[in-house]
PADOVO-610001 format. One line per field, with one value per residue (C-alpha): x, y, z; residue in three letters; residue number from 1. Coordinates in nm, 3 decimals, decimal comma. Layout:
% residues N
east = (X_...);
north = (Y_...);
up = (Z_...);
lumro = (ALA_...);
tormi = (NUM_...);
This chain:
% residues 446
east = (9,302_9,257_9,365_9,656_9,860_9,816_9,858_10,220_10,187_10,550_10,555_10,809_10,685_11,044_11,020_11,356_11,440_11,620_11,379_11,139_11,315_11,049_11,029_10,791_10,526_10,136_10,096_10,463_10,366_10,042_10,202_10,473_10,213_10,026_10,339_10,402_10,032_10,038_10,285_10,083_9,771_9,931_10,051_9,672_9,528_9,767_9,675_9,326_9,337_9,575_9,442_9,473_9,262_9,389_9,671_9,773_9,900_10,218_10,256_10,115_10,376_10,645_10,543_10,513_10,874_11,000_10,851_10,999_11,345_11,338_11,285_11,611_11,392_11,595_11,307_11,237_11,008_10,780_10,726_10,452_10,351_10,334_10,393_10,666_10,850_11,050_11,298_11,474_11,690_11,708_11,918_11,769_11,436_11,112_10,938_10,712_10,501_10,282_10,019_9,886_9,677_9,722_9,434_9,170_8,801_8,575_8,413_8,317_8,333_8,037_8,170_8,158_8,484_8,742_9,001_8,785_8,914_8,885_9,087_8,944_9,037_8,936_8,811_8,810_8,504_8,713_8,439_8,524_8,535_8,626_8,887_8,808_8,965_8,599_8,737_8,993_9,301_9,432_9,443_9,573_9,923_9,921_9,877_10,188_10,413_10,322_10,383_10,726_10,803_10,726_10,864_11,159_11,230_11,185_11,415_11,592_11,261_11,226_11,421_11,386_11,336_11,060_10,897_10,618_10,447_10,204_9,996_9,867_9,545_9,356_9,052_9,036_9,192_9,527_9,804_9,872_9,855_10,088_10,343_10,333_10,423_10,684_10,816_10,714_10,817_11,108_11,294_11,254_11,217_10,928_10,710_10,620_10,343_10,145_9,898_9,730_9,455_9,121_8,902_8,542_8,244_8,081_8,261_8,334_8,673_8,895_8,820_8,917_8,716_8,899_8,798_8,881_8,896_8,705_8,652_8,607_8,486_8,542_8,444_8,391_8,279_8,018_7,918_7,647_7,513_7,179_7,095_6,724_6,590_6,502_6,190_5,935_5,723_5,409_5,478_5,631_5,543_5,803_6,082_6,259_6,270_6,596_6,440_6,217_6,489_6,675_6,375_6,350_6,704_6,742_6,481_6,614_6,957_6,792_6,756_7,102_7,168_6,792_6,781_7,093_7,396_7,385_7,177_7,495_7,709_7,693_7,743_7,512_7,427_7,357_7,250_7,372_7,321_7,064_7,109_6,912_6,699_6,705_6,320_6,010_5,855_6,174_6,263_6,655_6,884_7,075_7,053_7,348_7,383_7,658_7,684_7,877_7,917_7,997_8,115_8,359_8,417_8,634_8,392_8,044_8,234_8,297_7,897_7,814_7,949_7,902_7,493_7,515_7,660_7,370_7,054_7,144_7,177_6,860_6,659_6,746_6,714_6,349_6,321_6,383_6,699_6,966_7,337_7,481_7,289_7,335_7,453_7,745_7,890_8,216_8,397_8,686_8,928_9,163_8,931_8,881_8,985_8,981_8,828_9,017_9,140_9,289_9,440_9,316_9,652_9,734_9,458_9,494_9,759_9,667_9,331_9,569_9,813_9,556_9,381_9,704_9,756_9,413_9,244_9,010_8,704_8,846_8,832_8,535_8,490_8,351_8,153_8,316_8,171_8,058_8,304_8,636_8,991_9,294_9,481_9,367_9,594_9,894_9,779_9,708_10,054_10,291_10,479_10,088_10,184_9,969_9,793_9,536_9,389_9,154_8,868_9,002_8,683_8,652_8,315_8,364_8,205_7,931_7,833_7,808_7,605_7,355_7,332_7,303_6,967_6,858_6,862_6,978_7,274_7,615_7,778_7,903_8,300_8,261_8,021_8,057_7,992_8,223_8,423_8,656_8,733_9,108_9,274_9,117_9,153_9,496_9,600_9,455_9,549_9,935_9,906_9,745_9,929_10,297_10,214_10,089_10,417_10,645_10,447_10,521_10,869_10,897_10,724_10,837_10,762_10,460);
north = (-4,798_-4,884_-4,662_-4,908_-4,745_-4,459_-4,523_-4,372_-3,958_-3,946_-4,166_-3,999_-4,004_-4,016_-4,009_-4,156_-3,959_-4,256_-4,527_-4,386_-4,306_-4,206_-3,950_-3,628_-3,788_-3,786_-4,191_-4,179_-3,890_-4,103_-4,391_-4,221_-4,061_-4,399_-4,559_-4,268_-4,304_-4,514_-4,327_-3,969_-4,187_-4,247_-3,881_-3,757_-3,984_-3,844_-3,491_-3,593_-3,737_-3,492_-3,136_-2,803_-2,440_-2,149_-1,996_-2,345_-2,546_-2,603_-2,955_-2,965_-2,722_-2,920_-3,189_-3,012_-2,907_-3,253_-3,353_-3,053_-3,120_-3,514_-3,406_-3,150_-2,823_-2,520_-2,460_-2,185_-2,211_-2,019_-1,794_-1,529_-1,776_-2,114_-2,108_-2,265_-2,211_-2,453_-2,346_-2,558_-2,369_-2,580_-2,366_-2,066_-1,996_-1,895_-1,908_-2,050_-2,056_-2,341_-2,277_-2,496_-2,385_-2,575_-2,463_-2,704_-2,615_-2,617_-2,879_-3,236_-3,499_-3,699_-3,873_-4,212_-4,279_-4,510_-4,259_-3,978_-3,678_-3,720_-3,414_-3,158_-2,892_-2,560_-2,267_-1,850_-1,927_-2,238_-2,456_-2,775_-2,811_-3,069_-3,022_-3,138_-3,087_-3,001_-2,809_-3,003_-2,852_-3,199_-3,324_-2,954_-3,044_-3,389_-3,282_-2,992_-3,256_-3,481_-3,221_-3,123_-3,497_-3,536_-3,212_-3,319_-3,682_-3,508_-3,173_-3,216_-3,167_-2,815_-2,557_-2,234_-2,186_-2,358_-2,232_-2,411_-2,208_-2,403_-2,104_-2,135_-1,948_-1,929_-2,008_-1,690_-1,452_-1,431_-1,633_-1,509_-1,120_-1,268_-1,435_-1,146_-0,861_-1,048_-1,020_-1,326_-1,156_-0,950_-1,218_-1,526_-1,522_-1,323_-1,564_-1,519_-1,758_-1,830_-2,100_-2,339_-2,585_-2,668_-2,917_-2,876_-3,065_-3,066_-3,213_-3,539_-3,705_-3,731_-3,424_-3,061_-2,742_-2,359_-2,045_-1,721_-1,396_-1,352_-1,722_-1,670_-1,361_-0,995_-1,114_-0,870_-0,996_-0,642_-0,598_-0,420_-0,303_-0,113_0,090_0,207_0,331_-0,017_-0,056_-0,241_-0,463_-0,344_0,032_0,004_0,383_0,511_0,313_0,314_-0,049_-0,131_-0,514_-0,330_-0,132_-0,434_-0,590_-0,312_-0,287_-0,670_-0,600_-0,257_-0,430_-0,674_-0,396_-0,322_-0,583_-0,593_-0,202_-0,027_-0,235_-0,331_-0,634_-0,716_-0,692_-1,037_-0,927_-1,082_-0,909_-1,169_-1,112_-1,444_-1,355_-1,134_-1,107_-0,881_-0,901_-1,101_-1,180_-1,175_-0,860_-0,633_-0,423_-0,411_-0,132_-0,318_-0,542_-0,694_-0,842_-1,011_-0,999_-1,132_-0,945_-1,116_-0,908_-0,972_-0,614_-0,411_-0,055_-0,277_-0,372_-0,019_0,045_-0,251_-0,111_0,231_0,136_-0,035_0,263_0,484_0,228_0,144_0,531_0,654_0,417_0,542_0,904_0,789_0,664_0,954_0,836_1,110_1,144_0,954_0,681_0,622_0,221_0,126_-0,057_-0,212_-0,359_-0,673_-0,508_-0,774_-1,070_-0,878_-1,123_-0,960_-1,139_-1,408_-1,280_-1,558_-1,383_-1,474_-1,568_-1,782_-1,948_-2,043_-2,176_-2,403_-2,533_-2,592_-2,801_-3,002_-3,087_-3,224_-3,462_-3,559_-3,516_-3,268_-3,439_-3,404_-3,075_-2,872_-2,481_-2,352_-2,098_-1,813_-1,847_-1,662_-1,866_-1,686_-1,799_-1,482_-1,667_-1,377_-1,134_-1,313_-1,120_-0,798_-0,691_-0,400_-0,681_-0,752_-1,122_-1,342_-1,568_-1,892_-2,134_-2,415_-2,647_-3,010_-3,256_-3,424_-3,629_-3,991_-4,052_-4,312_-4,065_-3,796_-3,916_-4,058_-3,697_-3,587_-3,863_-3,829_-3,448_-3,490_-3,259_-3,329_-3,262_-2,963_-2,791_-2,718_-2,997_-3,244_-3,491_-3,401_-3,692_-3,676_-3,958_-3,908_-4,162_-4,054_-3,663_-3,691_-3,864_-3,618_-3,286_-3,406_-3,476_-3,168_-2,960_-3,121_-3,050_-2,721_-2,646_-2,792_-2,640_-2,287_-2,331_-2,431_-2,106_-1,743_-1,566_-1,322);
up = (-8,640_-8,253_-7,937_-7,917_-8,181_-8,058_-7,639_-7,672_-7,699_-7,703_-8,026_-8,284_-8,652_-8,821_-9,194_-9,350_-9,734_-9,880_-9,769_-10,062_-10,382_-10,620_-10,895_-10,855_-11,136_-11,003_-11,025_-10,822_-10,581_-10,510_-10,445_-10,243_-9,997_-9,967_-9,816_-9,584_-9,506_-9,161_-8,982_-9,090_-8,946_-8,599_-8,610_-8,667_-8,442_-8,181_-8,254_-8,231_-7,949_-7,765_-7,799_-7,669_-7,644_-7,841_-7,635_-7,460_-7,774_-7,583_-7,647_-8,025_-8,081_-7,947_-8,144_-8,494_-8,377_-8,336_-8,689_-8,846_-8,751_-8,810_-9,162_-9,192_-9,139_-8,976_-8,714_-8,468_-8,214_-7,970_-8,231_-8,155_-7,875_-7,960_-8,319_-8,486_-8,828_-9,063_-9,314_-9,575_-9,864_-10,161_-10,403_-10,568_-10,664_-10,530_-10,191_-10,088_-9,749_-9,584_-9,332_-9,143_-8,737_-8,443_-8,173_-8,068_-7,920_-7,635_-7,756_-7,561_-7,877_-7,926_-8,252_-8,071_-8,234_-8,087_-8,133_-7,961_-7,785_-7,406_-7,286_-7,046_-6,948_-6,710_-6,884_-6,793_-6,541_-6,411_-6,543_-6,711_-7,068_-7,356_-7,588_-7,962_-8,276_-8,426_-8,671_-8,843_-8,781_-8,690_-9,070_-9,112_-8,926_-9,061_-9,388_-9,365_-9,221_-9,511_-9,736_-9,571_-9,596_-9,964_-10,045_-9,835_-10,062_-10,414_-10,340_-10,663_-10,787_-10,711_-10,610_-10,382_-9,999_-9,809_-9,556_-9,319_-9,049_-8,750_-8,647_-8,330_-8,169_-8,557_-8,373_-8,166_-8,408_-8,287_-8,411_-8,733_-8,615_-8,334_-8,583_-8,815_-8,514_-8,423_-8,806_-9,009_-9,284_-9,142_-8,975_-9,234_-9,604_-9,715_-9,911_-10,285_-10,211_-9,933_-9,961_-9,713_-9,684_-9,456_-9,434_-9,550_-9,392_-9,696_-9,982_-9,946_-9,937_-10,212_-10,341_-10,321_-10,377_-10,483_-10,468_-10,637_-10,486_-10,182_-9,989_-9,626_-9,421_-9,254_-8,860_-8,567_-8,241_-8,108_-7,690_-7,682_-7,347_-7,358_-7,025_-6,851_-6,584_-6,349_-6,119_-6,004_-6,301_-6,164_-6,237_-6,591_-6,629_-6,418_-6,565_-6,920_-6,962_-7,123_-7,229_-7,436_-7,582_-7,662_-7,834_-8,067_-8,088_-8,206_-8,484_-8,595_-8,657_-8,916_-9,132_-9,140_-9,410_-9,525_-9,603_-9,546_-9,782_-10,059_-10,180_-10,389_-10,093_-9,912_-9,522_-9,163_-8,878_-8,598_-8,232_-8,063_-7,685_-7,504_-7,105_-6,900_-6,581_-6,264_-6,164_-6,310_-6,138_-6,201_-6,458_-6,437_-6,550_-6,842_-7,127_-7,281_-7,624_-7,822_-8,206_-8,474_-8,779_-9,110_-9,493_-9,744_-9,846_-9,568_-9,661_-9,581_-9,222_-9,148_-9,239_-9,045_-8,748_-8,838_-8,809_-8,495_-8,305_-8,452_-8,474_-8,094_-8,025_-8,189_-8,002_-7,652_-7,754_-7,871_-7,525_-7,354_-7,179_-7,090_-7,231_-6,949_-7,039_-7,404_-7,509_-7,522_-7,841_-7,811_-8,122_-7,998_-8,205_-8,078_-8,192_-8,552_-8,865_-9,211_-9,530_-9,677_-10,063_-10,303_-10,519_-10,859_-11,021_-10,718_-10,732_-11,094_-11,026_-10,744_-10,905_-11,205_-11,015_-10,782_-11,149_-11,251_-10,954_-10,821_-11,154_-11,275_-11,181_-10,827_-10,837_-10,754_-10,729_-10,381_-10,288_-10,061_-9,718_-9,399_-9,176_-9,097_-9,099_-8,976_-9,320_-9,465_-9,274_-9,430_-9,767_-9,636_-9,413_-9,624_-9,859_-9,999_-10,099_-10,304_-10,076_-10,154_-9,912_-10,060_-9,944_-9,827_-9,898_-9,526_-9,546_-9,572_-9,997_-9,879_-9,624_-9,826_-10,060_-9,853_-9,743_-10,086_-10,149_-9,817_-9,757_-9,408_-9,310_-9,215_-8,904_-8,983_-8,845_-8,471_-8,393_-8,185_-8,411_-8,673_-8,796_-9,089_-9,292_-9,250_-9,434_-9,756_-9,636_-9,556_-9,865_-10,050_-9,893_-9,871_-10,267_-10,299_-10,115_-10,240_-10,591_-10,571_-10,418_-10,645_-10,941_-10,710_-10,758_-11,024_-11,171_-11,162_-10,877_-10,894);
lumro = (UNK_UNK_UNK_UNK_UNK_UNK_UNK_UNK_UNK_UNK_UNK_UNK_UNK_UNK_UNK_UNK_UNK_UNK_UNK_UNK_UNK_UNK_UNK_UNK_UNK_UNK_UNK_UNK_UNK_UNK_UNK_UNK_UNK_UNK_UNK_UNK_UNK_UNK_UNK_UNK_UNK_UNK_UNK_UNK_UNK_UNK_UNK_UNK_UNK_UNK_UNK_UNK_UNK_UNK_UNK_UNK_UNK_UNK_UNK_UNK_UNK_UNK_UNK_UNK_UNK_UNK_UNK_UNK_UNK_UNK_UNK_UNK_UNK_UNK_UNK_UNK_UNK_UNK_UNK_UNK_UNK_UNK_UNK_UNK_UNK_UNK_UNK_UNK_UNK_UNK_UNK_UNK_UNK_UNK_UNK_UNK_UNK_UNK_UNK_UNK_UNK_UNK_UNK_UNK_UNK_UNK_UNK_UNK_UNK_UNK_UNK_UNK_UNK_UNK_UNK_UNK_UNK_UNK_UNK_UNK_UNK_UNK_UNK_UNK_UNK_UNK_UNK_UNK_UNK_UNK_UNK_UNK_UNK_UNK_UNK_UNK_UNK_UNK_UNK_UNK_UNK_UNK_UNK_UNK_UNK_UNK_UNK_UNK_UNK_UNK_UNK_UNK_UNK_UNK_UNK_UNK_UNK_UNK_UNK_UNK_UNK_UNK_UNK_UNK_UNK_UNK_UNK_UNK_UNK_UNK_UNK_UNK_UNK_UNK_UNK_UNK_UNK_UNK_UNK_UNK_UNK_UNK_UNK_UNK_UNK_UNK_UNK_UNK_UNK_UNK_UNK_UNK_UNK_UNK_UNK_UNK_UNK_UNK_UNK_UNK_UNK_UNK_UNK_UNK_UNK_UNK_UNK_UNK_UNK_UNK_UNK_UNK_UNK_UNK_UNK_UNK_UNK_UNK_UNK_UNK_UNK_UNK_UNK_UNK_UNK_UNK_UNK_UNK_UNK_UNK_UNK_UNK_UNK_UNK_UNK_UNK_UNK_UNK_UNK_UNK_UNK_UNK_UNK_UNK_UNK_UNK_UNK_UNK_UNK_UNK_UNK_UNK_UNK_UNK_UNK_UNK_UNK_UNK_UNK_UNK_UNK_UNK_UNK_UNK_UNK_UNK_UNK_UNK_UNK_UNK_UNK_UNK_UNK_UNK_UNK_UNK_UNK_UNK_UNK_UNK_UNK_UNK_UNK_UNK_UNK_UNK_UNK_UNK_UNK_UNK_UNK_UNK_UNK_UNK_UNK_UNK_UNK_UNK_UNK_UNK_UNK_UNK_UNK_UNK_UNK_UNK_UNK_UNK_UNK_UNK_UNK_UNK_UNK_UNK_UNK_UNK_UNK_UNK_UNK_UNK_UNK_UNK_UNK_UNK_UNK_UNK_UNK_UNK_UNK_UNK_UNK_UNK_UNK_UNK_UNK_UNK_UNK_UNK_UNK_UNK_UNK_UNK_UNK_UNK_UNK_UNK_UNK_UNK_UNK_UNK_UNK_UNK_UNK_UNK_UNK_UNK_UNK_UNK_UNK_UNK_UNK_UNK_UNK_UNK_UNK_UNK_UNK_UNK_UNK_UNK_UNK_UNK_UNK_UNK_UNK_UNK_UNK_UNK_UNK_UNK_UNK_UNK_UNK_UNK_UNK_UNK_UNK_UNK_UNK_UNK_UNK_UNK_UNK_UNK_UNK_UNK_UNK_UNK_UNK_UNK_UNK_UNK_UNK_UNK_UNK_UNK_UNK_UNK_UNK_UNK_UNK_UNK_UNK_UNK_UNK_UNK_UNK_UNK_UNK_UNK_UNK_UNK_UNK_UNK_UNK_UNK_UNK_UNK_UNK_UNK_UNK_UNK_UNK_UNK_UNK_UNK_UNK_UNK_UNK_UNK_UNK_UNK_UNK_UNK_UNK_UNK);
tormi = (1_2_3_4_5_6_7_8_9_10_11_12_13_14_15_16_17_18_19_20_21_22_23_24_25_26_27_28_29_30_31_32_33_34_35_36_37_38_39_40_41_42_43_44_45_46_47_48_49_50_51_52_53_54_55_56_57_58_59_60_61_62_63_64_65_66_67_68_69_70_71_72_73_74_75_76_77_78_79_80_81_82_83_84_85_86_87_88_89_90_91_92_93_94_95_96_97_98_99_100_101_102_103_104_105_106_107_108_109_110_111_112_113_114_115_116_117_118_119_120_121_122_123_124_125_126_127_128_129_130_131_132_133_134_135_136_137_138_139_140_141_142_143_144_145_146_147_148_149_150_151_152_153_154_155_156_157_158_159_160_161_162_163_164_165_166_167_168_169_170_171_172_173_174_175_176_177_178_179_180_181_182_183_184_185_186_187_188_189_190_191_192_193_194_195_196_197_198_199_200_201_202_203_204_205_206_207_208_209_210_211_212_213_214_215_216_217_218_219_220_221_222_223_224_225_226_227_228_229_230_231_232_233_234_235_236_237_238_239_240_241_242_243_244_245_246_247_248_249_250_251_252_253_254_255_256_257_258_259_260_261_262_263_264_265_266_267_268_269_270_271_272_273_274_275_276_277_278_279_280_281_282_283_284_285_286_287_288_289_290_291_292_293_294_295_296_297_298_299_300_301_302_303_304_305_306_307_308_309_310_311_312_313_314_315_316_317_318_319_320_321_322_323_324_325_326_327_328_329_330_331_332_333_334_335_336_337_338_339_340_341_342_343_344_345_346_347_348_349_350_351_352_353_354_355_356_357_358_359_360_361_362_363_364_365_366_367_368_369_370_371_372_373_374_375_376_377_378_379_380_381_382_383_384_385_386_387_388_389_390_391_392_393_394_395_396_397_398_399_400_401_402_403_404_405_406_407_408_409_410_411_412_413_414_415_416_417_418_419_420_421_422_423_424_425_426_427_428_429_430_431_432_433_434_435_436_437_438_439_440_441_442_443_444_445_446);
């Protein structure tokens, strides 16, 4: 695919219903996605190549929009910012809800690829950034319209009310608790289902991996600021040196997870930024450090957190320092994503459906991960509905397994050099995704 095709942003990917007639079969749902294939490809490479920060996807939104509509959807906009939700009724039955996030990241793209991102932007410090689709949420909207389109040609395959939700700001926490204040559930259909898809960076292509029960986690973003008494370097004695402080504070936090929870309770505790001091022969008054806490069970959060506040405390009492100048721990409530639960029916149901269309051998089970997704809060609001996102396979197969003989890792999400192979990954999330759905409706609801 060259630049060419995709030189024209305002390009309209219009999918016509009767120019594929085709029954709802696997060999005919494969065949059917293969000839909607080079229009999805243009619409990815235009997403790729076209996107925007958490909080900004103005544009992307208009566009999922556009493609919504083209294909019949009943579609509101703006929704809990720059989200956007498709409905089509299609008699009685079940329904059923399709995720898919929007937001791109700070990223400059160093894939080397034709198609590469170029788009800058300025950040909160006005300093220039990239803008990169580093963590795949570009085959994620490709793949929902794909699935709306298919889903769209074989309606008298399935009945009940579709619904398809772009989610913007997933990468910062704050779409989905956005789109669910707003009432997700209280102004559309409330879902019996709620599934979704994202791409994984290390299963290769052509393949899809599910998980049961817990797959992605708890995530808290912790500010830490640890306070002294500053002087001079040369007369350490008549200072409490809060660099000190924050070296024995990064150390006593290790044995949070290492002494404190459960061995059987996966969680991390991880100090990614320590900032204190101006010049070499001055002890300052503060330390700073950023953390990012990681669990799957909500209890080991509150212990993780619960640790912190006393850890950080206990080491400036040892220190002599007085009341009014204890640490400070401050917990980005705002920025807080809960664990990702597929529910074990659900996803018994997916894996069972994806086996029937892409073939069992297709099909691998994942681990749960560290990484965190806010898909999870979809399953946890007061209508507690049955929720399962799976693992997309993204690595081009030749690639993959050189990795595999080689040892070498992959680019992983969020690098630079992340690079999908998104014909194959396309292909196979849309089947994916379009059969799980139909399967949905054509079940009882849970």
């Amino acid at each position: 695919m060259t630049c060419l095709r995709v030189a024209y942003p305002l390009l309209a990917l219009v999918f016509s219903a009767s120019s594929l007639s085709v029954t709802a079969s696997a060999s005919d749902l494969d065949l059917s996605v293969s000839k909607a294939l080079p229009k999805l490809e243009q619409l990815y490479l235009h997403l790729h190549q076209h996107p925007e920060l958490s909080y900004q996807e103005k544009a992307t939104s208009q566009r999922m929009a556009q493609e919504l509509k083209q294909l019949g959807f009943e579609v509101t906009s703006n929704f809990g910012g720059y989200g956007v939700v498709g409905i089509v009724k299609n008699g009685n039955g079940p329904v059923v809800m399709i995720r898919a996030d929007i937001d791109g990241l700070p990223i400059i793209e160093q894939t080397g690829k034709e198609y590469a991102s170029t788009v800058t932007t300025l950040n909160a410090d006005n300093s220039t950034v990239g803008i990169m689709h580093g963590c795949g949420h570009d085959i994620h909207m490709t793949s929902l319209i794909g699935t709306a389109q298919q889903l769209m040609l074989h309606k008298a395959d399935w009945q009940g009310t579709l619904m398809m939700v772009a989610q913007p700001a997933e990468e910062v926490g704050g779409g989905a608790k956005a789109m669910l204040k707003q009432g997700l559930f209280s102004q559309f259909p409330t879902p019996d289902s709620i599934i979704g898809l994202h791409v994984s960076a290390s299963i290769p292509a052509g393949k899809v991996g599910t998980v049961s029960g817990y797959a992605l986690a708890n995530v808290d973003s912790v500010d830490i600021t640890i306070k002294g008494k500053g002087g001079h370097g040369a007369y350490p004695h008549v200072t409490i040196d809060p660099v000190v402080l924050a070296a024995r504070t990064v150390l006593a936090l290790q044995t949070i997870v290492s002494r404190e929870v459960s061995p059987l309770e996966p969680n991390v505790v991880t100090v990614g930024s320590i900032h204190g001091g101006s010049k070499h022969n001055i002890i300052s008054d503060e330390v700073k450090l950023q953390l990012t806490l990681r669990s799957y069970n909500p209890k080991v959060r509150e212990q993780q957190i619960a640790a912190i506040k006393r850890i950080t405390t206990g080491i400036a009492i040892s220190a002599g320092l007085p009341d009014d100048l204890m640490p400070v721990v401050y917990v980005h409530d705002d920025e807080t994503i809960p664990s990702t639960y597929n529910d074990p029916t659900l996803a018994a149901k997916v894996k069972a459906s994806i086996e029937a269309e892409l073939g069992s051998d297709n099909v691998l089970v994942a681990p749960p991960v560290m990484a965190g997704e806010d898909f999870g809060l979809y399953g946890l609001t007061p209508q507690k509905r049955p929720i399962t996102l799976f693992w997309l396979g993204g690595v081009e197969p030749s690639q993959y397994q050189a990795s595999v003989e080689s040892g070498n890792t992959l680019p992983s999400l969020h690098s630079s050099q992340f690079a999908p192979d998104y014909p194959l990954t396309i292909r196979t999330g849309v089947r994916a995704m379009t059969r799980t759905a139909m399967d949905l409706f054509n079940q009882p609801a849970q």
